[in-house]
C-alpha positions, 0 to 999 in steps of 0.5 A, a space after each residue: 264870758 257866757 258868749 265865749 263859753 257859748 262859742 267853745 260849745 259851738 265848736 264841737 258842731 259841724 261848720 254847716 250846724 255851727 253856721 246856721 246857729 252863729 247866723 240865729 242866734 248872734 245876728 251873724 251874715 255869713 255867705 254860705 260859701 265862706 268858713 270860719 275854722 276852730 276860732 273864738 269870736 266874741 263880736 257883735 257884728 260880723 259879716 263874711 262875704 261869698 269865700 271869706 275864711 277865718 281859720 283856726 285858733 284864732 281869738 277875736 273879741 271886744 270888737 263892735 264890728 268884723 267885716 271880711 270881703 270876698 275872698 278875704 282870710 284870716 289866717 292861723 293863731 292871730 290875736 285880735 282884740 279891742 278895748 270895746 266900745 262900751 264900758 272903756 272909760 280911758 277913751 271918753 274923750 274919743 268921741 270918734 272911736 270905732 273899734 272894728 276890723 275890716 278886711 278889703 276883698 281878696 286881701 289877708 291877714 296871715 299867720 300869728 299877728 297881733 291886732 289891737 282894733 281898740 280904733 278902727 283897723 282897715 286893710 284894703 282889698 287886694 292887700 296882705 298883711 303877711 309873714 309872721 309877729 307884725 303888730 297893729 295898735 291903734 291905742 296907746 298913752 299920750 304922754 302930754 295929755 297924760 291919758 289912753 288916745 286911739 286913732 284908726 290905722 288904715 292899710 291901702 289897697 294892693 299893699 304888702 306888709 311884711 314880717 315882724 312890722 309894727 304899725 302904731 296908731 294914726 299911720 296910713 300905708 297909702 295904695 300900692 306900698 310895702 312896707 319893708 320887714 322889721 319897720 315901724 310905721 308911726 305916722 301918715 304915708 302919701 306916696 303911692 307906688 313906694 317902698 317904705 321901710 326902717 325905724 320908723 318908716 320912711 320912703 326908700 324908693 319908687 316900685 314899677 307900677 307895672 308889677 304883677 302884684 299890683 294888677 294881679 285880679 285874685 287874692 292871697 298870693 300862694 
């Protein structure tokens, strides 16, 4: 709670103030070119890389580790937490458990989205997990074992999220995929080049590998 309240006082400071003392008194790396906006973040590792941008009013927390590329954003009003590392007795039996969020360079995280990184969140560079209300959870109740599981959810390299989607724990959106608005991915995808969509996602067709999308050389598509 002190760290939150700390960071709230922060916010009254200029960026170029509030920076140097993220940087000194958290341990932060922050390029000196990148930018976090009116945002509260509780997390103890955080790196942004040269042209990274959080925006504002976001809340990020209960992370070991934030991890932005170059050129990568986080957009407005999105809620990203986690059930920390530490002190989460639920998940003891997940020995592999990482609660992190790393986000590729030139990839993005829109506007109002939902992430649960209780497990570890990747978003590959060149990707954009796009529109609005899509949502990440990567814990949930194993109904056989009767406890809280975790799994990583990964989102490959050059993809496109659309709005309002869910992704559920273990799913993997493989490179060069769009997973279609309104989908629920729940599992493991393979295919590259793919059009995955429904409830739950599977394969609808194949996308010309040739698209600007995909071989486009900068970032968050205006």
């Amino acid at each position: 709670m002190r760290y939150i309240l700390l960071q709230m006082l922060l916010l009254l400071l200029p960026w170029r103030i509030r920076r140097y003392l993220l940087q000194a008194l958290f341990g932060w790396t922050i390029a000196p070119d990148a930018k976090i906006g009116l945002s509260i973040i509780a997390v103890e590792h955080v790196k942004l890389a040269f042209g990274a941008r959080i925006g504002h009013l976001n809340i990020i927390k209960g992370l070991s580790s934030l991890d932005l590329g170059e050129a990568s954003l986080i957009g407005n009003l999105n809620w990203i937490t986690a059930n920390p590392a530490s002190g989460a007795r639920h998940f003891i039996a997940d020995t592999n458990r990482y609660p992190g969020l790393t986000v590729g360079r030139h990839a993005a995280i829109t506007h109002r989205h939902l992430l649960d990184c209780t497990d570890r969140v990747e978003i590959g560079e060149f990707s954009t997990f796009g529109g609005w209300r899509s949502q990440i959870l990567t814990h949930s109740i194993d109904v056989g074992m009767g406890r809280q599981s975790a799994a990583p959810v990964s989102i490959g390299r050059f993809c496109f999220v659309g709005t309002s989607v869910v992704i559920l724990k273990g799913a993997v959106l493989p490179d060069y995929s769009v997973l279609g608005a309104g989908s629920v991915l729940t599992k493991p995808m393979t295919e590259p080049y793919t059009l995955y969509s429904g409830v739950p996602a599977a394969p609808v067709s194949e996308l010309d590998k040739d698209s600007k999308y995909f071989t486009r050389g900068t970032g968050f598509v205006d």
